[in-house]
N, C-alpha and C positions, 0 to 999 in steps of 0.2 A: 699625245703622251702615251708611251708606252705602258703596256698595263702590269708590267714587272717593274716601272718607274720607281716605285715605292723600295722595293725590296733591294732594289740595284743602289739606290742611295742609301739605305741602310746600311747595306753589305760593307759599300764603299769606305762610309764614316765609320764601321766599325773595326773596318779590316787590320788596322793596325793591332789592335786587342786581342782581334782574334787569334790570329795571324803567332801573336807570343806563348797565348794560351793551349791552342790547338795545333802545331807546325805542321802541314803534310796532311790533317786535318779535312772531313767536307762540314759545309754547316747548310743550315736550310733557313728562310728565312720566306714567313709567312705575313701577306697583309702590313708588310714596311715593319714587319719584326722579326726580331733572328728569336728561333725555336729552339734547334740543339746543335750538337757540334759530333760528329761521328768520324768513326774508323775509314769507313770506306762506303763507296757510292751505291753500292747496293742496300744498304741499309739506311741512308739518309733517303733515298729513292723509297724503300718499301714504309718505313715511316711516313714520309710525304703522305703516301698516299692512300694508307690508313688512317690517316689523320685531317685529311684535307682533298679526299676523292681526287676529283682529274683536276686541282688548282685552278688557277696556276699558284704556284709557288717554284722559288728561285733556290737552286743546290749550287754549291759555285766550291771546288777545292781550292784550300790555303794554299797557296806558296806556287801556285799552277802558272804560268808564263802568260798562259790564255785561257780565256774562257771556254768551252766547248756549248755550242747553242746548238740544242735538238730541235726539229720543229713543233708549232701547236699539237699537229695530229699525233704525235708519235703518244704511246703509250710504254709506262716500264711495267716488264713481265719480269719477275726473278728468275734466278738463271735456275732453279728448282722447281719452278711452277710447271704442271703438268699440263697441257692445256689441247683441245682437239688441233690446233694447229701445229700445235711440238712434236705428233705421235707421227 
């Protein structure tokens, strides 16, 4: 069983909901529970991950044709973070 198992049936059964409430919408959804509903990926991403260090947890946008899967390693850097690898 995949270990986003939870979060992915979450997402699923609630999509309909969301999907009305949010259009266009990302939401993030923690431990088989949806968290918040945001503007845009950068900030459901920077959330995550103040919230929840390196997860895993599941960001999935409303109304998207498909999913986009990053892999385990990847890490999110905001497009503002200063960092010795940016300079």
């Amino acid at each position: 069983m995949s270990v986003l198992s939870r979060d992915i049936s979450a997402f699923e059964h609630m999509r309909p909901q969301l999907e009305a409430r949010h259009p266009g919408g990302w939401v993030l959804f923690y431990r088989g529970a949806f968290v918040e509903a945001f503007a845009d990926f950068e900030t459901a991403a920077s959330t995550a991950v103040e919230r929840f260090d390196a997860g895993p947890y599941l960001i999935r946008q409303l109304g998207a044709a498909r999913a986009v899967q990053l892999p385990g390693g990847m890490t999110f850097t905001p497009s503002h973070a200063v960092t010795s690898s940016r300079l």
